[in-house]
BADRENTOR-323992 format. One record per atom (N, C-alpha, C): residue in three letters; x, y, z. Coordinates in steps of 0.05 Angstrom, whole numbers, plus 5000, padded with zeros to 4 digits. Last residue first. Example, Ala and Ser with C-alpha at 12.3 -4.5 7.8 and 13.67 -1.06 7.14 Angstrom:
BEGIN
SER525749555142 SER527349795143 SER525850015157 ALA526448865156 ALA524649105156 ALA526449345156 
This chain:
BEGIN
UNK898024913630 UNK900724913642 UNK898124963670 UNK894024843594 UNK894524603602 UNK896824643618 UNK891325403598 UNK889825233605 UNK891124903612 UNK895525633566 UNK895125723597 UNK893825433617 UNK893425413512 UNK897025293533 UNK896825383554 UNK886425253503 UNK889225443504 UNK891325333520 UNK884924703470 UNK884924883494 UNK887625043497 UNK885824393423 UNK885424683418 UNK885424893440 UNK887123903443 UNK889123963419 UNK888824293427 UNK881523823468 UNK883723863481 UNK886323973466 UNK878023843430 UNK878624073449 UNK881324033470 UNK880523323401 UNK880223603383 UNK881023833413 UNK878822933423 UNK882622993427 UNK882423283415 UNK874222973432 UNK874823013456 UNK878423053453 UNK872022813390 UNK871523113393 UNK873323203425 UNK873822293389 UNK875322483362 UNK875122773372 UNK870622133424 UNK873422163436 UNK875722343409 UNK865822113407 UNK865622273422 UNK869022293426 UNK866021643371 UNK865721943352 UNK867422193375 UNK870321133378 UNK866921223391 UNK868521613377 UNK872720593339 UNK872620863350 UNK870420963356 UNK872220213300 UNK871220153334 UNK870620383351 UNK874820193252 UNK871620243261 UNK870620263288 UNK880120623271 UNK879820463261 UNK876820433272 UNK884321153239 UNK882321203253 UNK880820903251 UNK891421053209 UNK888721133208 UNK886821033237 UNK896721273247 UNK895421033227 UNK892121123223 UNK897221703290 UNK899921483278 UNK899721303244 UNK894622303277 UNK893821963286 UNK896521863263 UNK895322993278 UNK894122723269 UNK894922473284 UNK896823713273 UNK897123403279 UNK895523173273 UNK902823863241 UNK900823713233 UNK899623503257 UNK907824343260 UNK906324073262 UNK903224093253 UNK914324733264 UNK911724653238 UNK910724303253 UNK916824683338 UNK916724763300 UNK914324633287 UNK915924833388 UNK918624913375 UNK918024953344 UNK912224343391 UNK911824593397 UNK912924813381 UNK912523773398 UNK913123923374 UNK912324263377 UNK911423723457 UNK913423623442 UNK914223783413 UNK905923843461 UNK908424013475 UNK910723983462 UNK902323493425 UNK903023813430 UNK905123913441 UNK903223053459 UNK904423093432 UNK904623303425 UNK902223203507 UNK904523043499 UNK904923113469 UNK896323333504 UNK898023453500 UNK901223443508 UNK894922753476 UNK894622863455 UNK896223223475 UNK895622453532 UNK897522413503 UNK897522623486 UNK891222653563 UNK893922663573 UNK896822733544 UNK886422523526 UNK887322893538 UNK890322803545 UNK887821933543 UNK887122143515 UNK887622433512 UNK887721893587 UNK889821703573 UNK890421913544 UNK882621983600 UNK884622213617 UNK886922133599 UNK877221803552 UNK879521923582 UNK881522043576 UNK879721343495 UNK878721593504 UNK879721643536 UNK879620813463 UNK878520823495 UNK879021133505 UNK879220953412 UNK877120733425 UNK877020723452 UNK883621333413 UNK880621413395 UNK878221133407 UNK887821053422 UNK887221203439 UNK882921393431 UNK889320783379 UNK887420683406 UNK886820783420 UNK891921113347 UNK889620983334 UNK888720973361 UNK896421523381 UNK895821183373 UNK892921223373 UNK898322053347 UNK897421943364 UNK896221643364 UNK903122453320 UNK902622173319 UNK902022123334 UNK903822823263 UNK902422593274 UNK902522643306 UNK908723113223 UNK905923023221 UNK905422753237 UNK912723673215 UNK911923423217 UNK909723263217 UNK916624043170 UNK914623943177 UNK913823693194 UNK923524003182 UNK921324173170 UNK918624053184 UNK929223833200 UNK928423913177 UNK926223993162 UNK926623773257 UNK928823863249 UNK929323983216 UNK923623403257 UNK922823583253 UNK925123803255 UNK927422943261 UNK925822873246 UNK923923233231 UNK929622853309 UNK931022783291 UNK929322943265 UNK926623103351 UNK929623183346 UNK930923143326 UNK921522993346 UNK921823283348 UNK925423303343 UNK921922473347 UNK921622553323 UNK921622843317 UNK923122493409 UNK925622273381 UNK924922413357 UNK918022613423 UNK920922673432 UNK922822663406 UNK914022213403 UNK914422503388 UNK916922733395 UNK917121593381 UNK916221763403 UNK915622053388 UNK914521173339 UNK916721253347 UNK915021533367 UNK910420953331 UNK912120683338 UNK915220853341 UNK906521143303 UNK905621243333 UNK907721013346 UNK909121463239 UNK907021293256 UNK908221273294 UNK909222153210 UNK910221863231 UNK908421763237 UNK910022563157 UNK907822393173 UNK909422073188 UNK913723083131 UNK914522703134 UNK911922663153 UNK912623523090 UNK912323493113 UNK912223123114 UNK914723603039 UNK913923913045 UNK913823843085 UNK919423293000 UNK916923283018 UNK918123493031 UNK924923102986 UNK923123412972 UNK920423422988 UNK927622723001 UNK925422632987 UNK924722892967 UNK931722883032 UNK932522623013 UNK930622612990 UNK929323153073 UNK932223243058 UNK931723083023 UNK925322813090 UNK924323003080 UNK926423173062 UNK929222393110 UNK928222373087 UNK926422513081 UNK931822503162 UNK932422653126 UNK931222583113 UNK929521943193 UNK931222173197 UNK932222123159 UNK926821463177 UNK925421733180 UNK926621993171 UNK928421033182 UNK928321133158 UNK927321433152 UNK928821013235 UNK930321103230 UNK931521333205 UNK921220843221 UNK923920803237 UNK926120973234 UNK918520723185 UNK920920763173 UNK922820753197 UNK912720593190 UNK914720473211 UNK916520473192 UNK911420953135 UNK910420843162 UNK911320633155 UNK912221443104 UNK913421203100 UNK912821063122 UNK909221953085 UNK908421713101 UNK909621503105 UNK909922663060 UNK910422333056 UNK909622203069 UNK906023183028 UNK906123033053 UNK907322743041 UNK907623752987 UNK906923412987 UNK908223343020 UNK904824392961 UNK905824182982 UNK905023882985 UNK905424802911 UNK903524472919 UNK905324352941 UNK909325032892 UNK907925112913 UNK906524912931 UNK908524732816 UNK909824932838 UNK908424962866 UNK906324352793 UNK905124432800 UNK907424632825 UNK910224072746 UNK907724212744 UNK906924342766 UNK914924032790 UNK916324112772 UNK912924242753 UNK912923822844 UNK913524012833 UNK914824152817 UNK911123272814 UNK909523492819 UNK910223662823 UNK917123082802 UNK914923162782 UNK913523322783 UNK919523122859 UNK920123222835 UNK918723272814 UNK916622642877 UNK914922982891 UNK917323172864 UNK916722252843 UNK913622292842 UNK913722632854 UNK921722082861 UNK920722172832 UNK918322262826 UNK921622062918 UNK923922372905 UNK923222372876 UNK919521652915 UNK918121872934 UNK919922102916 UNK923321312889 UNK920421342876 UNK919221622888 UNK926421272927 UNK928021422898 UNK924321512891 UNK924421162985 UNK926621372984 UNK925521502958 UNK923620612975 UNK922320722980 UNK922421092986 UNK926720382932 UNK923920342936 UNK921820472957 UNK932620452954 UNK931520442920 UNK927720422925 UNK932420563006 UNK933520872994 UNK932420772962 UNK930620033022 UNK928020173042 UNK928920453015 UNK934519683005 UNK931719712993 UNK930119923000 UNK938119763030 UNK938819903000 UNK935619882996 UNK935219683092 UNK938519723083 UNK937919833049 UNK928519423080 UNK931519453090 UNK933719483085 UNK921719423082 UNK923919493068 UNK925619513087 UNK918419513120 UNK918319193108 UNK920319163096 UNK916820003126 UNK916919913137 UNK918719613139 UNK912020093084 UNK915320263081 UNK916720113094 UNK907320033080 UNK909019823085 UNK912219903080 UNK904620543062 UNK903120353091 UNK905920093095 UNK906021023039 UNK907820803036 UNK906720673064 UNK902421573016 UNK902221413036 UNK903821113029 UNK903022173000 UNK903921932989 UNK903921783018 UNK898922752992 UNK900022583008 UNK900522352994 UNK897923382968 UNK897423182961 UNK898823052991 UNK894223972970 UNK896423832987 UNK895523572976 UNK889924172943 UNK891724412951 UNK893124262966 UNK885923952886 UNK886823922913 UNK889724052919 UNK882124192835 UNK883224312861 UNK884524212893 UNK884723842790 UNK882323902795 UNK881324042821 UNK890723842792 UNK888724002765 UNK885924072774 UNK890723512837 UNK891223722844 UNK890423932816 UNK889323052809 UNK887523162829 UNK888823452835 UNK892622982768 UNK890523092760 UNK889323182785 UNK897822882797 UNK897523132781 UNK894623272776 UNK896022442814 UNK896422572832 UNK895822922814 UNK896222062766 UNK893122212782 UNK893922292803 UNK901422232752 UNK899522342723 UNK896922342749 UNK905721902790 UNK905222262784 UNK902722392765 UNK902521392786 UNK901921662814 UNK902021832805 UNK903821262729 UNK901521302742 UNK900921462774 UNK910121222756 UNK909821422729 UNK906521502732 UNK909820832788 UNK911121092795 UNK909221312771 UNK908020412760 UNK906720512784 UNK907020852787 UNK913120342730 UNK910020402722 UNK907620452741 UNK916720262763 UNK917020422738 UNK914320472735 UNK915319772790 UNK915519942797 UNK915420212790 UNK914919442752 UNK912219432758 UNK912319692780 UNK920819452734 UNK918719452712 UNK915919602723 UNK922919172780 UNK923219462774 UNK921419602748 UNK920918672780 UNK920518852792 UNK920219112793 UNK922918492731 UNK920318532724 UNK919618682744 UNK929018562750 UNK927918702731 UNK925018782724 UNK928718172786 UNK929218532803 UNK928318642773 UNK927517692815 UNK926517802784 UNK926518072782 UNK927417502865 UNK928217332840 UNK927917402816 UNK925917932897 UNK929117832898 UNK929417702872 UNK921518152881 UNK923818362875 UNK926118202877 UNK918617682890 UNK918517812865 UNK921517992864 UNK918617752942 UNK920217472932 UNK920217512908 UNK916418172960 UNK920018132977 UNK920917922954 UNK910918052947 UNK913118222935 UNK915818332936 UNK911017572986 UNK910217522960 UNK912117772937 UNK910717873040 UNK913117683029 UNK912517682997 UNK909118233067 UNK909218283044 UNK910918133026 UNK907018123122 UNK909518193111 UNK909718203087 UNK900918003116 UNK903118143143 UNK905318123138 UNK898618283059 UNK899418053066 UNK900718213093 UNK892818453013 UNK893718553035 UNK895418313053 UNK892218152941 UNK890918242973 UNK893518322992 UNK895717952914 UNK892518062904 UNK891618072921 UNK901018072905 UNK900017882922 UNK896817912919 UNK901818452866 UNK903218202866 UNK901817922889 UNK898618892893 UNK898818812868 UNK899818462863 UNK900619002944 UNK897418912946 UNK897918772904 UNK905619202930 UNK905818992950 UNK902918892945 UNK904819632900 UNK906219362883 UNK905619132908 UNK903819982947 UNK901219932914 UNK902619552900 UNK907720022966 UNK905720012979 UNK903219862965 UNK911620262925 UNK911520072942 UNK909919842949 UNK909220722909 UNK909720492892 UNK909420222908 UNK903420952956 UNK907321022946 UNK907620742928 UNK898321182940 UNK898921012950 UNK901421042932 UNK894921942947 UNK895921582928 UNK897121452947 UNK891022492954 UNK893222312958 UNK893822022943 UNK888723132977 UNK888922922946 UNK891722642961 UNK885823543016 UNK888323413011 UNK887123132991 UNK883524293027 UNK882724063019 UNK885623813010 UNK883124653087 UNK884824573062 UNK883624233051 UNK878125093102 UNK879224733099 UNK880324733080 UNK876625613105 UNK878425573116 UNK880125233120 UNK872525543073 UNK874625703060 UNK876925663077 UNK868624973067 UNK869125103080 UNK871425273075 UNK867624543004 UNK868924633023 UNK869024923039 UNK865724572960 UNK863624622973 UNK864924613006 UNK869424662917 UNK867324902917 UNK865924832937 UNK872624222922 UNK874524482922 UNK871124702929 UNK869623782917 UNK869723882951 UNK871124172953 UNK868123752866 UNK865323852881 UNK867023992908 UNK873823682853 UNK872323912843 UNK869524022862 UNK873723162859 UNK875523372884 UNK874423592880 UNK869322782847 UNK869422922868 UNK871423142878 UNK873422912791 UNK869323062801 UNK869523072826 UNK877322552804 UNK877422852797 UNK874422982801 UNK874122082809 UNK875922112825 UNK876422432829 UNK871222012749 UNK870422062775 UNK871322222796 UNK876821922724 UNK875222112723 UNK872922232746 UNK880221472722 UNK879421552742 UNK877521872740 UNK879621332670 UNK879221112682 UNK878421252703 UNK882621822651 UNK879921702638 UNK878321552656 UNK887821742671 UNK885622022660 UNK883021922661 UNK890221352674 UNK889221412701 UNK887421622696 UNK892321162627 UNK890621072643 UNK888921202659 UNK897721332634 UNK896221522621 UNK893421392623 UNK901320842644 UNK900421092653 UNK898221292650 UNK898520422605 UNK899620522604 UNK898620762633 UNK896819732634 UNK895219922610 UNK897420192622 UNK900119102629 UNK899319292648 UNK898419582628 UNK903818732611 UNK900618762600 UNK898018932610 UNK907918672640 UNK908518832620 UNK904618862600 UNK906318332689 UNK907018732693 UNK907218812665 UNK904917852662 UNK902918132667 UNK904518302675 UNK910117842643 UNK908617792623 UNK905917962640 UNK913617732689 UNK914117952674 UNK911718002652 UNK908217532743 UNK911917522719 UNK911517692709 UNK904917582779 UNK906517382788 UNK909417332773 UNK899917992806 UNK901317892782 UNK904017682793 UNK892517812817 UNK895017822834 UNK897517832810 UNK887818132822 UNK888517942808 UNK891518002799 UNK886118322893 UNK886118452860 UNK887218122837 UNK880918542943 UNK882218302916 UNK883218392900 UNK880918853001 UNK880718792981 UNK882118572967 UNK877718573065 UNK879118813053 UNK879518713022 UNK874018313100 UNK875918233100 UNK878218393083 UNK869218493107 UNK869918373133 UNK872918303125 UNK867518363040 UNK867218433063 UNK866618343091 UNK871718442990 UNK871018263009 UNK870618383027 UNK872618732924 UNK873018822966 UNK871418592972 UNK876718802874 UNK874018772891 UNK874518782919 UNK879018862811 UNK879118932841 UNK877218942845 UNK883818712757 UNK881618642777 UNK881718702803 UNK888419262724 UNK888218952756 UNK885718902756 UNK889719622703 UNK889419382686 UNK887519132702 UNK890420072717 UNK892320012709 UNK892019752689 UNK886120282749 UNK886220352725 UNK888420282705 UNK886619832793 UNK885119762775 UNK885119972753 UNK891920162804 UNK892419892802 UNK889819782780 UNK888720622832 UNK890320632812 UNK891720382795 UNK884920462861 UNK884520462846 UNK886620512822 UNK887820282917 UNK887920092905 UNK886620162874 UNK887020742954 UNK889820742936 UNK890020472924 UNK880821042946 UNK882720872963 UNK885820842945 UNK877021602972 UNK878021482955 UNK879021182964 UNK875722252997 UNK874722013000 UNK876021832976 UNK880922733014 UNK878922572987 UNK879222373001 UNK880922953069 UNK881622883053 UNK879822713038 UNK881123683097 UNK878923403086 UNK880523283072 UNK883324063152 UNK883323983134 UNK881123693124 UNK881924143202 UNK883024393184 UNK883324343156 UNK875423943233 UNK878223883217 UNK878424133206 UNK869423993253 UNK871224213244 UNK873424083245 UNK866623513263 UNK867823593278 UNK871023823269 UNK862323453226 UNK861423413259 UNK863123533271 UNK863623693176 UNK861823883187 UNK861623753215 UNK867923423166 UNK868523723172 UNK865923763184 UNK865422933171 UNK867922903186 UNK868723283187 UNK862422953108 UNK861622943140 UNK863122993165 UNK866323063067 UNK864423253089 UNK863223243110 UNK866422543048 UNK868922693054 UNK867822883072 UNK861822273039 UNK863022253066 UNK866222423068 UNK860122742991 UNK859422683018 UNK860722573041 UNK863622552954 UNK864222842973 UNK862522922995 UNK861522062950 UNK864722062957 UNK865022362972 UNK857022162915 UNK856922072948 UNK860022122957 UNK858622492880 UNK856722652900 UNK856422532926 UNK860722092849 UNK862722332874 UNK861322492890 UNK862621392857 UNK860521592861 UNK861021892867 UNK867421172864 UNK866321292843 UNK863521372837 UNK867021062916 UNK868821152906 UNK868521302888 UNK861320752918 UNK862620982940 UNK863921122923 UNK863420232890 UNK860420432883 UNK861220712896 UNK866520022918 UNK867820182905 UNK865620332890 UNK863119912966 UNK865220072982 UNK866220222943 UNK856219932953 UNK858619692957 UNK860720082958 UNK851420172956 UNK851719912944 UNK854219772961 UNK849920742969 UNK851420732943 UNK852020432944 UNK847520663010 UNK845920872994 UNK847620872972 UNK851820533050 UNK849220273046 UNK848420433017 UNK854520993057 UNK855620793040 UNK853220583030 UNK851621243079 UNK852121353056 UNK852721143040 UNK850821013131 UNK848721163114 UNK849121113073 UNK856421033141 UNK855920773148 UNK851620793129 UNK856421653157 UNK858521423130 UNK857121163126 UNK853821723206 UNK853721833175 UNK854521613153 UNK857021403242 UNK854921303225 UNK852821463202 UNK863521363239 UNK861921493230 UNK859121363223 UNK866720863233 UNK866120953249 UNK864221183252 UNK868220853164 UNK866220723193 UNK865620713219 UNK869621503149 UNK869621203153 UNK867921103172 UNK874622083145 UNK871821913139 UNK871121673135 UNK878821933163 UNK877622103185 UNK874122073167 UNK884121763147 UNK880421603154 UNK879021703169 UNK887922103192 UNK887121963171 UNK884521633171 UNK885322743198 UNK885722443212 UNK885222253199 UNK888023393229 UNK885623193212 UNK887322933220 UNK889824093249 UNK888823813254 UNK886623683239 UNK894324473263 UNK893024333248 UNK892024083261 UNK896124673324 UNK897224623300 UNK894624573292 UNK897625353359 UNK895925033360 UNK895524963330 UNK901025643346 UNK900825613371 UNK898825343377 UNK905925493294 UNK903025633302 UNK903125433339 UNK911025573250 UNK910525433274 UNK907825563292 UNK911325483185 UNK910125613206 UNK909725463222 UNK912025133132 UNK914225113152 UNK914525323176 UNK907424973100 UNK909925323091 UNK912525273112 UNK904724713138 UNK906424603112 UNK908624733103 UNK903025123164 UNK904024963181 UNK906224753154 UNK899625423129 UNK901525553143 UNK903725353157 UNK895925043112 UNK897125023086 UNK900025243102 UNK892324883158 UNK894624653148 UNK897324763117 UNK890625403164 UNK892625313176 UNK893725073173 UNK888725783123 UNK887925543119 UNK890825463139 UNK888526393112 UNK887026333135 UNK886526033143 UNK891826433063 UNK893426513080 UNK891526483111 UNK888926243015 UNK890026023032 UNK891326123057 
């Protein structure tokens, strides 16, 4: 691992040009992917396919050398190994069969679930641990309780997440119930991916955000500090990336707070502000706006070494605020790359 510069930059090494991957860095935008996927049916055919899954995980290293791959997957399967109905509408994102009381969170299939159910999931990490490039760290990841309970309760993707704001207010117990059991399922298929060789996990909280005052430290804070305690309590060394996107404020310490190896920002706080507050305590990770990948130019080279300069001083990851969205033209991924990589002579 000592030639794999996402896994130096995690260690809390400050390198002269950081790391670099992107979340969704395999996806539709890619017309590889857009191949692959037709060639397996439907989006969760994909998933649990792993020869295809470690396909479009590969494509994205072989066009444009990343330091790192992340498992092809999604963070709604742990929910369906839990018990949920889940489907994808297309053009419009997924279904699950929504819970609403204590009677389904408690009819929910045990933690331990996730072995069996997700099996697949583990094959592909295995194919990408051996067919990975020696110098690509390979990354495993889940979806933060949170994040997972919000698509759960509401059986799809909502712009505020009211439905599970209105669960936790009127029923903190069944809440905390559906929370409890989430939690407990991340640490067991997080664990296993990393059993099966992934060398950095990530917890992605997409709605961290939504949370406020005691809620943002019980739900989104305690779970992160129960899931990276676990893993490294099995898996020593294993570096965990957090995500609490648009934490905002929530930002500052909660690599202190959490045990995370490196906090990932979204592109709604500056990399100034996050170099002072935020990287301060270790790792950082990100943050270039998604849009800058659809309209490219001088806007593009300009930002991406903005962001470079800024975290300079200490450990960075870099990456995209939010994932990589379909619209993106290929050529401007290859174009933040050389710029990220052109020597510092070259940009002073």
């Amino acid at each position: 691992m000592a030639d794999k510069l996402l896994m130096r930059a995690l260690a809390g090494e400050t390198l002269d040009v950081p790391p670099a991957w992107m979340m969704r860095q395999a996806g539709r935008y890619l017309p590889e992917y857009k191949a692959t996927r037709a060639q397996a049916g439907d989006f969760l055919s994909l998933c649990y396919t792993p020869d295809l899954a470690a396909e479009v995980t590969l494509q994205p290293i072989r066009r444009f050398g990343f330091d790192a791959a992340i498992l092809f997957a999604d963070i709604l399967l742990v929910p369906q190994a839990l018990g949920a109905d889940l489907w994808f509408v297309t053009g419009e994102g997924p279904r699950l069969s929504p819970l609403t009381d204590r009677a389904g969170i408690d009819g929910l299939r045990s933690a331990d679930a996730v072995h069996d159910t997700l099996n697949p999931i583990y094959e592909t990490v295995r194919i990408l641990a051996r067919e990975l490039p020696s110098d690509v760290a390979l990354i495993g990841f889940a979806g933060a309780p949170w994040t997972v309970a919000t698509y759960m309760i509401a059986g799809r993707g909502t712009p505020d997440q009211a439905p599970a704001h209105a669960l936790k207010d009127s029923d903190r117990d069944a809440f905390d119930a559906l929370m409890a059991r989430i939690t407990e399922a991340t640490i067991e298929y997080l664990s296993a991916q990393i059993d099966a060789g992934a060398e950095v996990v990530k917890v992605f909280d997409s709605w961290a955000g939504s949370l406020k005052g005691n809620d943002f430290a019980r739900y989104a804070v305690d779970p992160a500090k129960r899931i990276i305690a676990a893993l490294k309590a099995r898996h020593p060394g294993v570096p965990v990336i957090a995500f609490p996107r648009e934490a905002g404020q929530g930002y500052v310490g909660f690599a202190r707070e959490t045990g995370a190896d490196c906090v990932a920002i979204d592109n709604s706080v500056t990399p100034e502000w996050a170099a002072e507050h935020v990287q301060r305590d270790g790792c950082v990770q990100g943050n270039l706006a998604p849009g800058h990948m659809v309209t490219g130019g001088q806007a593009l080279v300009d930002e991406v070494r903005h962001i470079r300069e800024a975290f300079r001083r200490g450990p960075h990851v870099f990456n995209l605020g939010h994932g990589i969205t379909p619209d993106a033209d290929p050529d401007n991924v290859s174009l933040m790359l050389e710029t990220l990589r052109e020597t510092r002579g070259a940009q002073e």
